[in-house]
C-alpha positions as CSV (number, residue, x, y, z in Angstrom):
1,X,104.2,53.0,118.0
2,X,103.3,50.0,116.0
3,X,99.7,49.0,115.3
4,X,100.0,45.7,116.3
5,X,101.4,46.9,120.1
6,X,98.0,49.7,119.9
7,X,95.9,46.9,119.7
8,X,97.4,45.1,122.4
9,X,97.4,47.8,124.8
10,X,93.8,48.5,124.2
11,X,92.8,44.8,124.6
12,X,94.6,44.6,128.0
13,X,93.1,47.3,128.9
14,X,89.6,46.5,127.9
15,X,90.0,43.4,129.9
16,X,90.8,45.3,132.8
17,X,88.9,48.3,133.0
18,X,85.6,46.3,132.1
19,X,84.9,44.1,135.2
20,X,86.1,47.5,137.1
21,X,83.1,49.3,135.9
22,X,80.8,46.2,135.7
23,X,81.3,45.8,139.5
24,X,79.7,49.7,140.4
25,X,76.5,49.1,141.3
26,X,73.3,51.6,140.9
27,X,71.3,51.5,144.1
28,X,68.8,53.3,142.0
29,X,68.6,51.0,139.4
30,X,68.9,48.0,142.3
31,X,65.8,49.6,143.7
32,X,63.4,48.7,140.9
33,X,65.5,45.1,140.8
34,X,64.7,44.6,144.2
35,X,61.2,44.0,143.8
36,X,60.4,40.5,144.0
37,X,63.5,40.6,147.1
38,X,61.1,42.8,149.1
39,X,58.8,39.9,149.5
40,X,60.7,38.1,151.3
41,X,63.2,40.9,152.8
42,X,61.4,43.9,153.1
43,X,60.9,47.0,150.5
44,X,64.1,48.6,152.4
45,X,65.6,45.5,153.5
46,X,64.2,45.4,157.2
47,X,62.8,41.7,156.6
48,X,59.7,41.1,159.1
49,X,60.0,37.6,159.3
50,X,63.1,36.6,161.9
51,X,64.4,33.6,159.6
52,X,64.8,35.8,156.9
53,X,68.0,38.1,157.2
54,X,68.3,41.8,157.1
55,X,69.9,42.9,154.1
56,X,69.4,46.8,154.8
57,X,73.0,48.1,155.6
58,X,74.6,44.9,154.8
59,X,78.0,45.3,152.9
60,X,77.5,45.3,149.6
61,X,80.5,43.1,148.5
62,X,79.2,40.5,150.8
63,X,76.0,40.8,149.7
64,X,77.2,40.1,145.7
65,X,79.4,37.3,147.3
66,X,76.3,35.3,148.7
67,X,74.1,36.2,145.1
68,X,77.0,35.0,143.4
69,X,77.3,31.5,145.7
70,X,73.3,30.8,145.4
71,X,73.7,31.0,142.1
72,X,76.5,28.9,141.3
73,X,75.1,26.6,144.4
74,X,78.2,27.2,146.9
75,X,76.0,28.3,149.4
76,X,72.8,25.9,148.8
77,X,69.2,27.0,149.1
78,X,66.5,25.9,146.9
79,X,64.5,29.1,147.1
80,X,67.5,31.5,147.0
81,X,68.7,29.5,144.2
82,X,65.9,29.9,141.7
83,X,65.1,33.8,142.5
84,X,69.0,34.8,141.3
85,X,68.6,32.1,138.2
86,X,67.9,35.0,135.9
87,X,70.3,38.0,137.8
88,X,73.3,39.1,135.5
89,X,76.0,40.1,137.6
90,X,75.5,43.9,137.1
91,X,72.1,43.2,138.6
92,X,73.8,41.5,141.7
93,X,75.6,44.5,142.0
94,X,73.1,47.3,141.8
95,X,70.7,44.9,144.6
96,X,73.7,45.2,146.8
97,X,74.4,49.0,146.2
98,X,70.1,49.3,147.1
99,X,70.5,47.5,150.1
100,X,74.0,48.6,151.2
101,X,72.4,52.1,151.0
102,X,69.4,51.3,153.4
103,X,69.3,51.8,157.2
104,X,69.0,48.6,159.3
105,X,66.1,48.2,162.6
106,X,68.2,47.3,165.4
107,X,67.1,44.6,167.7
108,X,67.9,44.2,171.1
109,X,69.9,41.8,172.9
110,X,68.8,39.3,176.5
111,X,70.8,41.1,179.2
112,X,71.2,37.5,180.7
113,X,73.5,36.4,178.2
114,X,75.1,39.7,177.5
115,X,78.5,39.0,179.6
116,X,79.2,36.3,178.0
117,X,78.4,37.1,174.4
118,X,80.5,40.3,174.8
119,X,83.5,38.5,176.2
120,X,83.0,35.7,173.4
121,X,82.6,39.0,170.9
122,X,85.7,40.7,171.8
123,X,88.5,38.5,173.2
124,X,87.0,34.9,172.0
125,X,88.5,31.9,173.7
126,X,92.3,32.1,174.1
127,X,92.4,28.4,175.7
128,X,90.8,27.2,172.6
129,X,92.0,28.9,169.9
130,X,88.4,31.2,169.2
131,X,89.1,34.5,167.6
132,X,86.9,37.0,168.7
133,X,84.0,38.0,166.1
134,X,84.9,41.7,166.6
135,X,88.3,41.1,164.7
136,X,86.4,40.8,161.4
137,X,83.2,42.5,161.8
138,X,84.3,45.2,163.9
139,X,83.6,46.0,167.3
140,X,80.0,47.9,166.5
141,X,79.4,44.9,164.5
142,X,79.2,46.9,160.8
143,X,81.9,44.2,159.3
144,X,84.7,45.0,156.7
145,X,83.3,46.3,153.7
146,X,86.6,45.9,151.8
147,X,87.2,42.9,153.1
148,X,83.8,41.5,152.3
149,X,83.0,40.5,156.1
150,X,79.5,41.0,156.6
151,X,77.5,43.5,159.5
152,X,75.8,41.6,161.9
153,X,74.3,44.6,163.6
154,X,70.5,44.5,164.2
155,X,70.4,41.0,162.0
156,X,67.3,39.0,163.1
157,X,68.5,36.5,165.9
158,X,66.8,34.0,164.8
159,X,68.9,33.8,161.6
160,X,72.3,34.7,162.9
161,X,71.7,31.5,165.1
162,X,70.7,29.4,162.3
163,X,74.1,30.6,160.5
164,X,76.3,30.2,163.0
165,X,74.8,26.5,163.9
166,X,75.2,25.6,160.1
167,X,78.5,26.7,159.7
168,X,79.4,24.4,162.6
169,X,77.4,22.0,161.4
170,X,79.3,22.1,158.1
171,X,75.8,22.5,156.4
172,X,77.3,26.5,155.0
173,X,80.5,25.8,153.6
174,X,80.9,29.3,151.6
175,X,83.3,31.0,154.2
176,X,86.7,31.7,152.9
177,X,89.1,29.5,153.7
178,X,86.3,27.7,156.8
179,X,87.2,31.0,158.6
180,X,83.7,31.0,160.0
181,X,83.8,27.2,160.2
182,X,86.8,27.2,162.1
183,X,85.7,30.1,164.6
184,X,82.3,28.3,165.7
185,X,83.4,24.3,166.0
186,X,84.4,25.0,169.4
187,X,81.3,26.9,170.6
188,X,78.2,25.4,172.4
189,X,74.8,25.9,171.4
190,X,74.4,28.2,174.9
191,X,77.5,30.5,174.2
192,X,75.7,30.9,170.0
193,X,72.7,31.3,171.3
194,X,74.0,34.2,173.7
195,X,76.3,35.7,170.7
196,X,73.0,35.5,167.9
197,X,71.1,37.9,170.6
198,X,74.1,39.6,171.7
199,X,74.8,40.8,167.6
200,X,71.1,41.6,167.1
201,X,71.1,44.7,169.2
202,X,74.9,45.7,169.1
203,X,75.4,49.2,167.0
């Protein structure tokens, strides 16, 4: 074998073996990162304050996704934006294999609304083209890890509802292909208000 092809081989597969390890995060190591995080979200990601979200059990590729989109502004938020200035991504990683490690709280859902969040949660709307939330974060609400579709169980209400008004709203534009746009246009404030409760206690 010729030098020149040795080389070659080793530099494609430098190039491709290094963002495989660079994306294995440390949840030890993402620990002692998640310090200044804990203010806000809580030392095991179990946030007390309902507009702040869980992260505690979230999946950890969604969880680099939405580092990675305050950062480069996708997703838009002054104060997110400034604590993730200074985050390399193997520190995005290792937050999101702490976090994606931690149990979440579970919250617990208004049995007046409960009907019709679960129907909305399961089957959607057929006469209006609604998928139903349960195809892509599962029907115990943990999400799709490989997929990067994130766990709603036990989130705070409070911020679920926020979410899902802003996507509709067009405010949170940072959803693949307006998947999560799309799903919530046709949804009233009464039928997101009944699936942000409905997702808080569902496990």
């Amino acid at each position: 074998m010729n030098k020149p092809f040795v080389i070659l081989i080793s530099t494609l597969f430098g190039l491709t073996v290094a963002p495989a390890l660079l994306a294995q995060g440390d949840a030890a190591a993402g620990q002692a990162k998640s310090a200044l995080c804990a203010t806000c979200h809580g030392n095991d990601g179990n946030s007390a304050l309902a507009m702040n979200p869980k992260l505690a059990g979230q999946n950890a590729k969604y969880l680099v996704k939405q580092l990675q989109d305050f950062k480069s502004g996708a997703r838009p938020n002054p104060t997110m934006s400034a604590m993730v200035l200074s985050l390399s991504e193997q520190d995005m990683h290792d937050i999101a294999a702490w976090y994606a490690s931690q149990q979440p709280t579970m919250q617990g859902a208004n049995p007046e609304s409960v009907e019709l969040a679960e129907s909305l949660y399961r089957s959607g709307v057929k006469e209006l083209s609604v998928a139903a939330c349960s195809a892509c974060h599962s029907p115990t609400g943990s999400g799709n890890a490989p997929a990067g579709f994130p766990a709603l169980s036990g989130q705070h209400q409070e911020y679920i509802l926020q979410q899902l008004k802003d996507f509709r709203a067009g405010v949170r534009q940072n959803d693949d292909s307006g998947m999560m746009r799309t799903v919530v246009e046709r949804l009233t404030d009464k039928e997101l208000e009944a699936l942000a409760s409905y997702v808080s206690g569902l496990n």
